[in-house]
Every structure is written in structure tokens, then in C-alpha cells.
C-alpha positions as a Markdown table, in Angstrom:
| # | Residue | x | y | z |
|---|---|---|---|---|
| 1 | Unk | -26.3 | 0.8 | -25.7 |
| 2 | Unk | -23.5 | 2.8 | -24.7 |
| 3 | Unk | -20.0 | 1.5 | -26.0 |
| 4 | Unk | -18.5 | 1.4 | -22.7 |
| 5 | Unk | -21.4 | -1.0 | -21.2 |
| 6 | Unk | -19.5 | -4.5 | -21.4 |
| 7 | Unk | -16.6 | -3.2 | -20.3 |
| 8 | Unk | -14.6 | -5.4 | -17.6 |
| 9 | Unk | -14.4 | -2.8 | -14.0 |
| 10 | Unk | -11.2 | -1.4 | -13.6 |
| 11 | Unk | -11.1 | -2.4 | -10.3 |
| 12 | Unk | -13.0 | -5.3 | -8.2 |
| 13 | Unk | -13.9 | -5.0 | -4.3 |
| 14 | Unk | -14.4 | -8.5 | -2.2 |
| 15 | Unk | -14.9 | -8.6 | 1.6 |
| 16 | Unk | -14.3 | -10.9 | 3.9 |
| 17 | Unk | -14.1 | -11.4 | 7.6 |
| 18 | Unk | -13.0 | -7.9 | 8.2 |
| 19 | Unk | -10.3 | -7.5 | 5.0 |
| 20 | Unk | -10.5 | -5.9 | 2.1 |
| 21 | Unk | -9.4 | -6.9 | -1.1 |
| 22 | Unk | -8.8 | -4.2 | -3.7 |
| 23 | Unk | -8.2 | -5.4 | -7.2 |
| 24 | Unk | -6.2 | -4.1 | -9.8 |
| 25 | Unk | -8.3 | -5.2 | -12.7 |
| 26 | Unk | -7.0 | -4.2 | -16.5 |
| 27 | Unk | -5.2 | -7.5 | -17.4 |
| 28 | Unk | -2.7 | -8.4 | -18.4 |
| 29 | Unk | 0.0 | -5.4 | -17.1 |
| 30 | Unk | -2.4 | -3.3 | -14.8 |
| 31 | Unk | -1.8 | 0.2 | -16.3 |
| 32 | Unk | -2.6 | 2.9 | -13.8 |
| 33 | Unk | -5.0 | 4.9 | -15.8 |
| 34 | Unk | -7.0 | 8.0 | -14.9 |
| 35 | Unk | -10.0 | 6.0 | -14.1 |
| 36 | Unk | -8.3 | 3.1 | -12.1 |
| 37 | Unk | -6.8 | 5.5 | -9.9 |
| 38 | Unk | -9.9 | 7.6 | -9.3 |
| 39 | Unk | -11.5 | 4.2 | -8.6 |
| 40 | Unk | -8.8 | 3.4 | -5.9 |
| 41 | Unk | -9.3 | 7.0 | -4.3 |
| 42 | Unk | -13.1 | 6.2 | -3.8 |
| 43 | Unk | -12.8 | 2.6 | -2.5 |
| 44 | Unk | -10.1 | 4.0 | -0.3 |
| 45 | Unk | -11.9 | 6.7 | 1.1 |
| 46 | Unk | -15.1 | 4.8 | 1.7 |
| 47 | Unk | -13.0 | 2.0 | 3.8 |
| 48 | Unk | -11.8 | 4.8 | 5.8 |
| 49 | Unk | -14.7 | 5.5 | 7.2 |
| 50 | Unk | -16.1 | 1.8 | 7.8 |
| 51 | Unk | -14.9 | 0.6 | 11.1 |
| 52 | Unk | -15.6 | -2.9 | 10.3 |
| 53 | Unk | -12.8 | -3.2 | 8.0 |
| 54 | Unk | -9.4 | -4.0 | 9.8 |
| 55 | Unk | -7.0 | -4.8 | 7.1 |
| 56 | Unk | -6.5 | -3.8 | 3.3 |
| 57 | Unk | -5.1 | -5.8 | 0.6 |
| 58 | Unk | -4.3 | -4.2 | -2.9 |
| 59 | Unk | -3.8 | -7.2 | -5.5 |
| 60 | Unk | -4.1 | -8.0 | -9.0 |
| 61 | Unk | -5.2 | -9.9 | -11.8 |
| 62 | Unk | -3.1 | -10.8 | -14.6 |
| 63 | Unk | 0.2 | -11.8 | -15.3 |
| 64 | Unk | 2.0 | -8.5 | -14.1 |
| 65 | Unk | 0.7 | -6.8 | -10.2 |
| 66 | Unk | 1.3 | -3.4 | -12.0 |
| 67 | Unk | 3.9 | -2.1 | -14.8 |
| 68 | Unk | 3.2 | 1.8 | -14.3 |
| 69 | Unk | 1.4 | 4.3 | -15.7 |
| 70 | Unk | -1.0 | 4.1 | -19.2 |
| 71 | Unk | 1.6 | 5.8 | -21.6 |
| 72 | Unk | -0.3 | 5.0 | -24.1 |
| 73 | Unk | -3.6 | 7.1 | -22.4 |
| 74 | Unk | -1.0 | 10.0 | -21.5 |
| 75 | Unk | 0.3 | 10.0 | -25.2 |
| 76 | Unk | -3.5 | 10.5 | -26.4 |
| 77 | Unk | -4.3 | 13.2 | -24.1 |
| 78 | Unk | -0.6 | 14.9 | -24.3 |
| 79 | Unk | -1.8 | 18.2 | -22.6 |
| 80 | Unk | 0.3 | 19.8 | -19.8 |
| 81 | Unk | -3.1 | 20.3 | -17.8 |
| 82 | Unk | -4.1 | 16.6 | -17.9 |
| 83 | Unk | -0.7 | 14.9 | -17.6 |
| 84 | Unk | -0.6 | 17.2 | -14.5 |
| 85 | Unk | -3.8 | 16.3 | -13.6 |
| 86 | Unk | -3.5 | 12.3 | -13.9 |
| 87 | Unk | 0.2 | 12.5 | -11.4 |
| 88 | Unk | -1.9 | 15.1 | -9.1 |
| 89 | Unk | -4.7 | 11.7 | -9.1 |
| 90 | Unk | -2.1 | 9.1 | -8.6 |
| 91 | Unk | -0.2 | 11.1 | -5.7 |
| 92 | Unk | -3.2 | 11.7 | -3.7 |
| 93 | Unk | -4.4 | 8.2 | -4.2 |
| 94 | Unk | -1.2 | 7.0 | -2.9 |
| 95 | Unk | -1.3 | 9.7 | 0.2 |
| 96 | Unk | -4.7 | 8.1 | 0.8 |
| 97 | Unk | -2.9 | 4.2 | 1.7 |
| 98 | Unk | -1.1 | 6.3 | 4.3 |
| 99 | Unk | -3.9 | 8.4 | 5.4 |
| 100 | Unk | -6.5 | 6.1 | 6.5 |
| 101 | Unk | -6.6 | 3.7 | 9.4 |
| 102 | Unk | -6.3 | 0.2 | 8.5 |
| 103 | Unk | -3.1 | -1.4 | 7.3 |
| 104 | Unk | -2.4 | -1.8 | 3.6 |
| 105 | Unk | -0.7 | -4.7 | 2.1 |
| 106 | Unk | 0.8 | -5.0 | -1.1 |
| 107 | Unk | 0.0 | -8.6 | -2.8 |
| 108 | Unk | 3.2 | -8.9 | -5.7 |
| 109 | Unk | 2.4 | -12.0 | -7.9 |
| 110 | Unk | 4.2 | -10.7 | -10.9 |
| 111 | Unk | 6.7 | -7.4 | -12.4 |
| 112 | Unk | 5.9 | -4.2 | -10.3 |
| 113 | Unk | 7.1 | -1.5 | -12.2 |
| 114 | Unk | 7.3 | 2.3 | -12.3 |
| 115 | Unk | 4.3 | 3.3 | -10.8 |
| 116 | Unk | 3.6 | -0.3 | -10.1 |
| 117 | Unk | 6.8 | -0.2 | -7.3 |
| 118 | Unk | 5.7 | 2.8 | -6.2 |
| 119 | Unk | 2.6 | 1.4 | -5.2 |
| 120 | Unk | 4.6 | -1.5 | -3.4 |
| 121 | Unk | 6.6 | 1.3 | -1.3 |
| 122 | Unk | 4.2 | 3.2 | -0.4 |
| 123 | Unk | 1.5 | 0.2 | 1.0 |
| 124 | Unk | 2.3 | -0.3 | 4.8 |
| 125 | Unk | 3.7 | -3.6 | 3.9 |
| 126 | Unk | 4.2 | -6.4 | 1.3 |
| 127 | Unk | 4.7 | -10.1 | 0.3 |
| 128 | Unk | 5.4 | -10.9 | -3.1 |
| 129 | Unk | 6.0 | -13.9 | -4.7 |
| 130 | Unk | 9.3 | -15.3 | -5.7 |
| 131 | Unk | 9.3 | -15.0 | -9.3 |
| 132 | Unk | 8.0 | -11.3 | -9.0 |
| 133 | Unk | 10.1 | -8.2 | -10.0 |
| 134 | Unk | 11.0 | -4.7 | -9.3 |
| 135 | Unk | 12.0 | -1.6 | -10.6 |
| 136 | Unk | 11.7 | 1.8 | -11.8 |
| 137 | Unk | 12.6 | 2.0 | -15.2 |
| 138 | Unk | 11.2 | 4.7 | -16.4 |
| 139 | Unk | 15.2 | 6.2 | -16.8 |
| 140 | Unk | 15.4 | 3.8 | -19.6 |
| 141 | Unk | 12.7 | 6.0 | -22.0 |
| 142 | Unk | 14.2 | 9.3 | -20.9 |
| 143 | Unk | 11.3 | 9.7 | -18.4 |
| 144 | Unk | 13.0 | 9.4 | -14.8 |
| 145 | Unk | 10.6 | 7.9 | -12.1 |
| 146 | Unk | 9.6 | 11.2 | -10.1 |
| 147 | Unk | 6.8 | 10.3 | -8.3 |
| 148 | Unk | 7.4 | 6.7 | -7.3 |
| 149 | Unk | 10.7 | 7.8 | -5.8 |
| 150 | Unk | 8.8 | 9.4 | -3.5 |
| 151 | Unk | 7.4 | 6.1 | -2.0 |
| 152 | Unk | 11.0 | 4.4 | -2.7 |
| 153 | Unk | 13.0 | 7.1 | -1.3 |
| 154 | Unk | 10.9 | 6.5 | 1.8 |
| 155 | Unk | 11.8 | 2.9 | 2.0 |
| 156 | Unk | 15.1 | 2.0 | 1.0 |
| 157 | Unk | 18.5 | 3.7 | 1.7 |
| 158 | Unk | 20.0 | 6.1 | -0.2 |
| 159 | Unk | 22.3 | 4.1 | -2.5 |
| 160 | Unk | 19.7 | 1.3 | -2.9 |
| 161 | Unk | 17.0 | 3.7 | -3.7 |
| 162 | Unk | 19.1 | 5.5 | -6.5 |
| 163 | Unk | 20.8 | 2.4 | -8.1 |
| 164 | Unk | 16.8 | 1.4 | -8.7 |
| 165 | Unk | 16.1 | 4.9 | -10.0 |
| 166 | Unk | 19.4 | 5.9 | -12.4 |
| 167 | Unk | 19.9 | 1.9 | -13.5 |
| 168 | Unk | 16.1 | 1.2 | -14.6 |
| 169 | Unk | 16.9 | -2.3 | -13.6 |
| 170 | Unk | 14.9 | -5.0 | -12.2 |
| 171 | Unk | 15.9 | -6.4 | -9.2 |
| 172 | Unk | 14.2 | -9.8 | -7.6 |
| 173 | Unk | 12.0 | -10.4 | -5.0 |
| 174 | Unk | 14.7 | -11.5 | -2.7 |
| 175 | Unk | 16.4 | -8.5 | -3.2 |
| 176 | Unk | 13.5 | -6.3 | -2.2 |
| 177 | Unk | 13.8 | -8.4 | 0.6 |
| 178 | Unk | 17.0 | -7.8 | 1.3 |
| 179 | Unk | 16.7 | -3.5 | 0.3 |
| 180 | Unk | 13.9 | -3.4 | 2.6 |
| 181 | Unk | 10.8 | -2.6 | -0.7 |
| 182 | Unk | 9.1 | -6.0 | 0.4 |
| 183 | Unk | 8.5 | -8.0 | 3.8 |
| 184 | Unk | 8.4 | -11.5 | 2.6 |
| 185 | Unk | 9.2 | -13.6 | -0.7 |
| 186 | Unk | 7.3 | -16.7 | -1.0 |
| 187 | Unk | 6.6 | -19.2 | -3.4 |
| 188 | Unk | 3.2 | -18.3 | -5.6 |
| 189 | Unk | 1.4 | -21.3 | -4.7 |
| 190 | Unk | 2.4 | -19.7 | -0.9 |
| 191 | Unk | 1.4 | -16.5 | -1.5 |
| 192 | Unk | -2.5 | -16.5 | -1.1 |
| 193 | Unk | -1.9 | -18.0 | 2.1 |
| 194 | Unk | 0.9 | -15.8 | 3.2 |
| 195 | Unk | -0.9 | -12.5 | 2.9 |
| 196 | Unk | -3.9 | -14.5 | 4.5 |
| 197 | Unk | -1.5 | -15.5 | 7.7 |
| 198 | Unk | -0.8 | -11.8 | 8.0 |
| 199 | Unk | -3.8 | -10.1 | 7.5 |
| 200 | Unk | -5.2 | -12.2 | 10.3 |
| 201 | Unk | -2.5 | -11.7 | 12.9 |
| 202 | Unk | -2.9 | -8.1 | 12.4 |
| 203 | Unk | -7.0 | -8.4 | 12.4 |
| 204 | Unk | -6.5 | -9.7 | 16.1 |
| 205 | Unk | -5.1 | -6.6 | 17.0 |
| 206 | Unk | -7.0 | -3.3 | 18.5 |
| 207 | Unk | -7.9 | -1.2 | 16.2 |
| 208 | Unk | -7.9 | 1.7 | 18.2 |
| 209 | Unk | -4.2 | 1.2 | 18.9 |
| 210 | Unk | -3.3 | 0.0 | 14.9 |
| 211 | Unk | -5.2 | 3.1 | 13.5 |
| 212 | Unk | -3.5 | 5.3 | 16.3 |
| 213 | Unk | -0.2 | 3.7 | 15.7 |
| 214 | Unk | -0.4 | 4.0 | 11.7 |
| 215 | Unk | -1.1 | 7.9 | 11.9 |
| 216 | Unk | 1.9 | 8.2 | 14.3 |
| 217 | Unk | 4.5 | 6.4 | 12.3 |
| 218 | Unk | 4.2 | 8.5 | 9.0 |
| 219 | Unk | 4.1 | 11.8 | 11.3 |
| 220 | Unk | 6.8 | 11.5 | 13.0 |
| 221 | Unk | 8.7 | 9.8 | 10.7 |
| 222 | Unk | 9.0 | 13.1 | 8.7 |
| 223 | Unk | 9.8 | 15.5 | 12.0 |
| 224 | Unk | 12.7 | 16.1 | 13.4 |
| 225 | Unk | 13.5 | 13.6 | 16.9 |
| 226 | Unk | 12.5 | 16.2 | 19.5 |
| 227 | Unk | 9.1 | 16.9 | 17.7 |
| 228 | Unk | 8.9 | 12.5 | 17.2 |
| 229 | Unk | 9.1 | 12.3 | 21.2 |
| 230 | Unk | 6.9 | 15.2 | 21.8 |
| 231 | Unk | 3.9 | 13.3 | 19.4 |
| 232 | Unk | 4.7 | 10.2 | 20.1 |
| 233 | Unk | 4.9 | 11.1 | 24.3 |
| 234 | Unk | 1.2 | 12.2 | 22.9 |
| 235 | Unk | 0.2 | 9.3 | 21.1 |
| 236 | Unk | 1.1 | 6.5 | 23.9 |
| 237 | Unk | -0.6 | 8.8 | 26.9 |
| 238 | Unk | -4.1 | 9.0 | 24.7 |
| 239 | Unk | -3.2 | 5.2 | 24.0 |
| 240 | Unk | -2.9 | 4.2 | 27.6 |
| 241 | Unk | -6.2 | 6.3 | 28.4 |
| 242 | Unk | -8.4 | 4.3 | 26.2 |
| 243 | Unk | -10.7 | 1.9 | 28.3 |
| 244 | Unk | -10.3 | -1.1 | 25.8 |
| 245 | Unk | -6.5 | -0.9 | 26.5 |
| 246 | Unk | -6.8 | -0.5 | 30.5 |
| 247 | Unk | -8.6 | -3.7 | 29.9 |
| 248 | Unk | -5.7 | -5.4 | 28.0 |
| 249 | Unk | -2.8 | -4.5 | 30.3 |
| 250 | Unk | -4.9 | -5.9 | 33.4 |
| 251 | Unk | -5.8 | -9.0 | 31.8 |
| 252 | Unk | -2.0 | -8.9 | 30.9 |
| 253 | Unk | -1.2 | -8.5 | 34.2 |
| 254 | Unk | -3.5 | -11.1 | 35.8 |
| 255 | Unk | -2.4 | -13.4 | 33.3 |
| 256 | Unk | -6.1 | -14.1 | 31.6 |
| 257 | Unk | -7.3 | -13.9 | 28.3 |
| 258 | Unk | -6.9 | -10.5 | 26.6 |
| 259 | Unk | -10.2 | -8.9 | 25.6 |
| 260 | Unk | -12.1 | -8.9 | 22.4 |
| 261 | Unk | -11.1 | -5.3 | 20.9 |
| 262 | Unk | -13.7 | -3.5 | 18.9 |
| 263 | Unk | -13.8 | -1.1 | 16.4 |
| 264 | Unk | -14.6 | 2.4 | 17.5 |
């Protein structure tokens, strides 16, 4: 029997009612190794394309949601051509939570860390629970967080986002509240039900709209304002052509029940 047979999956798939939940699963810290993030880049691709899914949430198990990257694998395999190789995985695997349609929430129970924040920042949103914590505290080994400032750069001001970065701190979950990282601190007996609430008011949403509305917002966001009006001036007039959404602004406007949106 091969040694590898009883090993625990990496990462564990459940779905339900039309939300995804993705798994983080190599208690207790969550270390982004090669084959968790290759994992991640499959399940993320396959959702893409499966237009019963409305909502993604990325969670895990253990005491810590995810400390960073597996030194310890990197240190083992010490080549330029595989370190390269396993940021080069972890980058497009974070591209991909962008990239495809349905929203991606971040579910923080514990630390988020390195890697593990940069995961946070770069899901479309994220509730944590109080007693979690942030940071990117790689500075503190002599190894400063490249890659998740990408994600944090693109979420947090300037003097917020380098504090994180040169300090190697940990903040709280309030304060990634407060910095903008998270959208909601709750308590962890809340926190199930939190990310629930908010999968579920998203879920009653068209998809059509959500999926056209994710792809604008990290397009533009990136352009300069007269090329933001020009595609977004694009976006809205394909938006307002769609049949499903002729039907939602004349129920709106005769003041009866908007329709049932389906996924296209």
C-alpha cells in the first residue's frame, strides 16, 4: 500500500444550497504547501464553470485559518526553479478567487498570517472572528512578504499596508476592521452564522449581474478613470439588456415581487 494512502486530503469540498465551502485542511496552522494550492486551483476552476454555485467560502480547520507558506517543504526542496515554481502556484491560485464569477468569502476563525492574510485580502470579502489575527510577518525572518502585499496593497491604504509589512506585527480583528483587510468581527460562536447570513443575502441576488459586476470591479479598479467610465458605461448597458433584469426593474417599477434570477 502506498505510504501516502491514509493520508488526511489537503483540502475538503462540501455543498450546500448553492455555496461552496472550500476547506483548508492540514491542521493545526494550514501551511500553504505545493499540493494544497494546486488543490485550491482545481476546485476553483471547476466552480467556475458550474453555474449552480452562487457563493464561495474558503475556511479552515484547526486552530489557526492559515499561517503562510510550508517553510519547512521550501527548505527541503531549496531550488531556485521550485521555490519559483510554488509562488508562480500560489499567485495564480490567488488570481483565480478574482477571476471567476461567484463571490469569495474569507471565514477567519483563528491567526491569518503571511500567506494566510494574503489570502484574506485578496477573497472578495471576509468575517473573522474576534479572537483572530493578522499580519505579515515574514520581515521578522529576513524574508519580507512579497506576494501577499500584493493582495494587501490592494486593500488597505498606504501607511496601513506598510506598517503590516515593515513591523511584522499582528494586529486584531477589530483592527482589520477598522484598516479595511476584513468586513466584520464577530464572536466565534457567531461566526458560522455570520458568513451563513451573508452568503445567503448575496445568493438572492442575479447572478448574471454579481458575476458581471465582480469582473468589472477588479478591471477597472486597475485603469485609469476615463478607461473605468468607458468599461463600466459598457458593463451597465450589457447589464440593462439582459432579459432577467428588464424583468427586475418592471417588477420594481410596478411594485410586485422581483423575479426568481437564474443562473445562465
Amino acid at each position: 500500500m502506498p505510504d501516502n494512502a491514509n493520508r488526511k486530503p489537503t483540502l475538503l469540498r462540501h455543498d450546500s444550497d448553492g455555496i461552496v465551502s472550500l476547506r483548508l485542511n492540514r491542521p493545526d496552522y494550514n501551511l500553504l504547501s505545493i499540493e494544497l494550492l494546486e488543490n485550491l486551483c482545481r476546485e476553483l476552476e471547476n466552480i467556475a464553470l458550474d453555474k449552480k454555485i452562487r457563493v464561495v467560502v474558503i475556511e479552515s480547520s484547526g486552530k489557526a485559518f492559515c499561517v503562510g507558506h510550508d517553510l519547512a517543504e521550501m527548505r527541503r526542496n531549496p531550488s531556485k526553479k521550485y521555490i519559483k515554481n510554488l509562488f508562480e502556484t500560489c499567485s495564480r491560485m490567488m488570481i483565480k478567487i478574482t477571476k471567476i464569477p461567484q463571490p469569495v468569502i474569507a471565514k477567519v476563525h483563528g491567526a491569518a498570517v503571511a500567506a494566510g492574510c494574503q489570502l484574506v485580502a485578496q477573497c472578495d470579502l471576509a468575517v473573522a472572528s474576534d479572537r483572530a489575527e493578522f499580519g505579515t510577518s515574514g520581515i521578522n525572518i529576513g524574508l519580507f512578504c512579497s506576494t501577499p502585499m500584493v493582495a494587501v496593497t490592494r486593500n488597505l491604504s498606504r501607511k496601513h499596508a506598510m506598517e503590516l509589512l515593515l513591523t511584522g506585527e499582528l494586529i486584531s480583528a477589530s483592527d482589520a476592521v477598522r484598516i479595511g483587510l476584513i468586513n466584520h468581527a464577530v464572536t466565534s460562536r457567531n461566526l458560522d452564522e455570520a458568513v451563513r447570513d451573508l452568503a445567503l443575502r448575496i445568493r438572492k441576488k442575479s447572478p448574471f449581474a454579481i458575476g458581471l459586476g465582480k469582473d468589472l470591479f477588479y478591471k477597472q479598479i486597475e485603469e485609469g478613470i476615463e478607461a473605468a467610465y468607458e468599461r463600466a458605461s459598457e458593463a451597465i448597458t450589457c447589464n440593462m439588456m439582459d432579459e432577467e433584469t428588464k424583468l427586475g426593474i418592471d417588477a420594481f417599477l410596478a411594485k410586485k415581487p422581483l423575479p426568481q434570477w437564474k443562473a445562465k
